[in-house]
C-alpha positions in Angstrom: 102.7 85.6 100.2 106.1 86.9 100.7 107.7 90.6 99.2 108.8 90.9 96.0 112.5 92.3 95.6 111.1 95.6 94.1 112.4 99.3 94.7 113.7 98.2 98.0 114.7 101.5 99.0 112.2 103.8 100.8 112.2 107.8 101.9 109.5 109.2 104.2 109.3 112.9 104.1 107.9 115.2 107.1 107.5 118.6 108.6 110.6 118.3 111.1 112.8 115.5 109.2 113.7 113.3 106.5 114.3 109.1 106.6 115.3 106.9 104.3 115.7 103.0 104.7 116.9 100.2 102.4 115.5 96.5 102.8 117.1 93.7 101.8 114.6 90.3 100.5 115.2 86.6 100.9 112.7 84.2 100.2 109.7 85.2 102.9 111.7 87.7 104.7 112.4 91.7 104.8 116.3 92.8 106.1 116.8 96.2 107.3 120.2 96.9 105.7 120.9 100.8 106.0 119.0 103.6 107.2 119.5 107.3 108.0 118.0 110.7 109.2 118.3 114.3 108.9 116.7 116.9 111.1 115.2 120.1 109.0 114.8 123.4 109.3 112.1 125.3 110.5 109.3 125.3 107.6 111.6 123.6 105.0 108.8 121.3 104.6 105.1 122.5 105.6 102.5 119.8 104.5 100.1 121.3 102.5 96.9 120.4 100.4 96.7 123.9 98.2 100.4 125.1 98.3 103.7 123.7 97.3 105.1 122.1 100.2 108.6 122.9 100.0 109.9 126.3 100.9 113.3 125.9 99.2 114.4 123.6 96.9 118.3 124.0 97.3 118.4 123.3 100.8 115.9 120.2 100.4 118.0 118.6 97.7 120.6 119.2 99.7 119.3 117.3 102.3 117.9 114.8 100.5 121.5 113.9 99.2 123.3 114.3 102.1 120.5 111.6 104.0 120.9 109.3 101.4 124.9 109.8 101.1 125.9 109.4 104.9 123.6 106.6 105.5 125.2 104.7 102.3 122.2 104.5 100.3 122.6 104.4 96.2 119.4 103.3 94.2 117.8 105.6 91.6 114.3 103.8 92.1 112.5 104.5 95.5 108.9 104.5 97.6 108.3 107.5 98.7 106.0 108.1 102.0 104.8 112.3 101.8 102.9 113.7 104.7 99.4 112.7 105.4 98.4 116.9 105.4 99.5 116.9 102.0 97.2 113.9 100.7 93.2 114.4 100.8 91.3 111.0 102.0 88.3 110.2 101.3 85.6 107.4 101.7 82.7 106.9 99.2 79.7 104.1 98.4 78.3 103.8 94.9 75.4 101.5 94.4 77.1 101.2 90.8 80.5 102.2 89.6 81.5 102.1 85.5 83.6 99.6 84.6 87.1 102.1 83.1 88.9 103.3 85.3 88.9 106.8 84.0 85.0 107.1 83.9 85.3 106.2 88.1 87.9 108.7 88.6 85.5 111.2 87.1 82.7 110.3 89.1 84.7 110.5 92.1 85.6 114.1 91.2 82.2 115.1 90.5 81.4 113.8 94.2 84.0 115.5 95.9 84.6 118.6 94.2 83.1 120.7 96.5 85.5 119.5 99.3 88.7 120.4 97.6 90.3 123.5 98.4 91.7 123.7 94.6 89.7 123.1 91.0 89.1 119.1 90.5 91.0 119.6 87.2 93.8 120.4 89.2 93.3 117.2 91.2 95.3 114.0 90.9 92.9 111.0 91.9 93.4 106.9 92.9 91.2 105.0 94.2 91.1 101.9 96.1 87.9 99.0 96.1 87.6 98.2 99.6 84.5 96.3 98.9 82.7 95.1 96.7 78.5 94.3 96.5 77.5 91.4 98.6 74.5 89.8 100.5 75.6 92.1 103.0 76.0 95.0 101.1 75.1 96.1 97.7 77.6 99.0 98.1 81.6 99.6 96.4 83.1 101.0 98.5 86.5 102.8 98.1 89.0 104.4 99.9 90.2 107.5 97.6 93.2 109.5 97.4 93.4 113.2 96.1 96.6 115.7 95.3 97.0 118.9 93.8 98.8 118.3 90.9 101.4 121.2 91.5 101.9 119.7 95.0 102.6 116.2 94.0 104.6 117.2 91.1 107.2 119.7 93.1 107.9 116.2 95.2 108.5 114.6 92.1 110.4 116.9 90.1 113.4 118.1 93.2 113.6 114.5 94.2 114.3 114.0 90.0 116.9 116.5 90.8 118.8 114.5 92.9 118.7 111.7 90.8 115.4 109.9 92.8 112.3 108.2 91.2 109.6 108.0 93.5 108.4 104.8 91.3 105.9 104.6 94.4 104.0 106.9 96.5 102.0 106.6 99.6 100.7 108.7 102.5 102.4 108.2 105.8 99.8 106.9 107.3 99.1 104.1 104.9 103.2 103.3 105.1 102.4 102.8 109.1 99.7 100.8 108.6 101.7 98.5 106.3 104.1 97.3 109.1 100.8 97.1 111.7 98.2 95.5 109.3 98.3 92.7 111.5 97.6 94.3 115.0 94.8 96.3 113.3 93.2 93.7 111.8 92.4 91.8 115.0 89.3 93.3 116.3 86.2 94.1 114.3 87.5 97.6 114.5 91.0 99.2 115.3 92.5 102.6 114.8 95.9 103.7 114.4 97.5 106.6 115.6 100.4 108.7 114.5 100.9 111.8 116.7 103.7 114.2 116.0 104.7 117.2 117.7 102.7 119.7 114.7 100.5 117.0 114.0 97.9 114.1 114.6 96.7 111.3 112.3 93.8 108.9 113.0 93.5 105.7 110.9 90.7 103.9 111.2 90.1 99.9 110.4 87.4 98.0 110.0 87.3 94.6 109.3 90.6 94.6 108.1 89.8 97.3 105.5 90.3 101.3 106.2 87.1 103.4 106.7 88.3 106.8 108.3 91.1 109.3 107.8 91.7 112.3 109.8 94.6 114.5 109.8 95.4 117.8 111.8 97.7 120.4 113.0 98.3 120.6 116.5 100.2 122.6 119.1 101.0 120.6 122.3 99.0 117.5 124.1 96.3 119.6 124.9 95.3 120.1 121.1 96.4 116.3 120.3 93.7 115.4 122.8 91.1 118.0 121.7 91.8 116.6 117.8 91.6 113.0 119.2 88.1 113.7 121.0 86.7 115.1 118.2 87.8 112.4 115.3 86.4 109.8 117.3 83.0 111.7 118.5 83.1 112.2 114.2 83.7 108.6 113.4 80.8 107.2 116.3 78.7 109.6 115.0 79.1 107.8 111.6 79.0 104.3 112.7 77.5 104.2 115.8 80.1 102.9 117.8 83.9 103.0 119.2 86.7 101.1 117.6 87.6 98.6 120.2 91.0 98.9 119.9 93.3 102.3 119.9 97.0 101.9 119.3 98.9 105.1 120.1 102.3 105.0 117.6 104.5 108.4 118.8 106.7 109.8 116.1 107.7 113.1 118.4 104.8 114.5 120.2 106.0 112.1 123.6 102.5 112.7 125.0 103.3 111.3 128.5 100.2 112.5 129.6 97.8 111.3 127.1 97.1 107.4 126.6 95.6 107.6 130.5 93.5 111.4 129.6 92.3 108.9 126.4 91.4 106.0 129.0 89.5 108.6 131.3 87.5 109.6 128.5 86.8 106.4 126.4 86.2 104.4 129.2 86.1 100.5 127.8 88.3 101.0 125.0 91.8 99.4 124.6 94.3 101.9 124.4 97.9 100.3 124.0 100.8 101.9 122.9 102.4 100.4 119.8 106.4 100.6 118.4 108.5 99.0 116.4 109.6 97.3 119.3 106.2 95.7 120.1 106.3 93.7 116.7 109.8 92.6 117.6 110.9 88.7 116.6 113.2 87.6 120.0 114.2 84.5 117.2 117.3 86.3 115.4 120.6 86.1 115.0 123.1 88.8 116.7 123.2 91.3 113.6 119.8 92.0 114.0 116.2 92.0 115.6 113.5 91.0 113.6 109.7 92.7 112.8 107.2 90.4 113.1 103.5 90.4 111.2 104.9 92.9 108.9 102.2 92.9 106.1 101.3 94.4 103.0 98.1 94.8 102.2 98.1 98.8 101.6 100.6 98.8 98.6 102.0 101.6 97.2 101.6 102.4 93.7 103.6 104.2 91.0 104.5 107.3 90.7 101.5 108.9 88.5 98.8 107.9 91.2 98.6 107.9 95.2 97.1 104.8 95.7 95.9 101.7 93.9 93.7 99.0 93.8 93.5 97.1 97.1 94.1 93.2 96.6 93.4 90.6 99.1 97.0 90.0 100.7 97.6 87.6 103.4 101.0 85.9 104.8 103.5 87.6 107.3 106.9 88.6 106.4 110.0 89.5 108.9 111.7 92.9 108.5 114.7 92.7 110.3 117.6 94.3 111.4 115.4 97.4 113.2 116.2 98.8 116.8 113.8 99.3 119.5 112.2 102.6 119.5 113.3 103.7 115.9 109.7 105.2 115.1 111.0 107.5 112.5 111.8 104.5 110.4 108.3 102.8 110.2 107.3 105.6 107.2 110.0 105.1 104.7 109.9 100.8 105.4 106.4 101.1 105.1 106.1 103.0 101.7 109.0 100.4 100.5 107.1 96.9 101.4 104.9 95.4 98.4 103.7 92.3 98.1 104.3 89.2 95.3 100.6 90.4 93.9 101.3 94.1 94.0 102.8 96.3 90.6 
């Protein structure tokens, strides 16, 4: 299945910076044909589940225009990746779920509303089927995302300001695991992740299908490790067992120290270390390197809901035209990349 040529332009937005990208799509393949940063300030942007993110709104439209003006990027539709603090993930089994959509989204409020740090009427909910009931299983189970509505909607509204519509929105995390779906997917079990220097994300996989979400705020390698020991003591206590695979993806942190402190005190797991550069195609023309296994089987959805419902997408893509080591960029071409089957 190749990408369909839908709101090609994509913005990630996070605690130190903002990126935008815009792709380019022909037949089976994904170009990389602008892309730009800006640094912000200092608590511009703190991710939040219970508070309005943004500190002040002139100086983030300001940057949000100037980002998308010097890197040459014009398009009133976008997909937008928002940090993973600001998102509450969740994982539930129902032996039966109703069959309206609005009548789940209910139920799933009911079952979390003692975990939200805000009213569940003040809660924005999508949901994703991961599974359904099976000779294996007689579960559903669904992946679920969760907003405060004041939160998601002071996104919305500045970036309206400037003339954007986030048509699409996705956590971070889910944008990064759009352009790794394929190394994740390879062993029963796989986890993703993201460390920045305020903050660490752990994305779990299982069977090609995500299972466990962590996110936290951290102050130096020492706290990344501490956070990274205790997701994963979490996640075995839940299932039992290890993911076999780690893959460490630094946007900032530059944790030199902690892929062997993680080997020490894993032991047999695969820890590797995972970039843009490591899904690099060598097979390209001079004006450009290409991504290879660039996949998108977490989609992102319009702009009234967080996530949607997961289909069964296969088939690689290439996304080319990105430079070794440009991290910062995986967020924004994540959120962008849908699939023929997706909305």
């Amino acid at each position: 299945m190749g990408f369909k040529k839908a709101v090609p332009i994509g913005l990630e937005i996070s605690r130190g910076y903002i990126s935008a990208v815009e792709l380019e799509f022909k037949d089976n393949a994904v170009f990389l044909k602008k892309s730009g940063k800006i640094e912000l300030p200092p608590l511009l942007v703190t991710p939040s589940l219970s508070e309005e993110n943004i500190s002040d709104a002139e100086k983030f439209k300001e940057a949000v225009k100037t980002l998308f003006e010097n890197a040459g990027i014009s398009g009133k539709h976008i997909s937008l990746a928002i940090p993973d603090a600001s998102v509450k993930i969740a994982f539930l089994e129902f032996e039966d779920i109703p069959e309206e959509r609005e009548k789940i989204i209910e139920l799933i409020k009911w079952n979390l509303k003692k975990a939200l740090p805000f009213p569940s009427d003040e809660t924005v909910v999508d949901f994703q089927i991961t599974e359904m009931p099976s000779q294996e299983s007689r579960l559903y189970r669904l992946v679920i995302a969760l907003m405060r509505k004041d939160v998601l909607e002071q996104y919305e509204n500045l970036l309206n300001d400037c003339h954007v519509i986030p048509d699409t929105i996705i956590p971070s995390s889910f944008a990064a695991y759009n352009l790794y779906h394929d190394c994740l997917s390879e062993p029963p079990a796989s986890a993703l992740l993201a460390l920045s220097k305020k903050e660490i994300t752990v994305l779990i996989v299982k069977d090609g299908k995500p299972c466990f979400h962590r996110s936290k705020e951290i102050d130096g390698e020492k706290e990344a490790l501490r956070e990274l020991l205790a997701s994963f003591s979490y996640y075995q206590d839940i299932q039992g067992n290890m993911p076999a695979r780690i893959y460490l993806f630094d946007n900032g942190l530059e944790a030199v120290h902690l892929k062997a402190e993680m080997e020490t005190s894993f032991g047999g797991v695969d820890i590797k270390t995972i970039s843009l550069s490591d899904v690099i195609n060598p097979h390209t023309k001079d004006f450009g390197v290409g991504v290879k296994g660039v996949n998108g089987s977490m989609n992102p959805v319009r702009k009234d809901v967080i996530n949607k419902d997961r289909q069964d997408m296969q088939g690689n893509a290439l996304l080319s035209g990105l430079s070794n080591g440009m991290n910062i960029f995986s967020g924004a071409a994540g959120a962008a990349l849908k699939t023929e089957d997706g909305d």
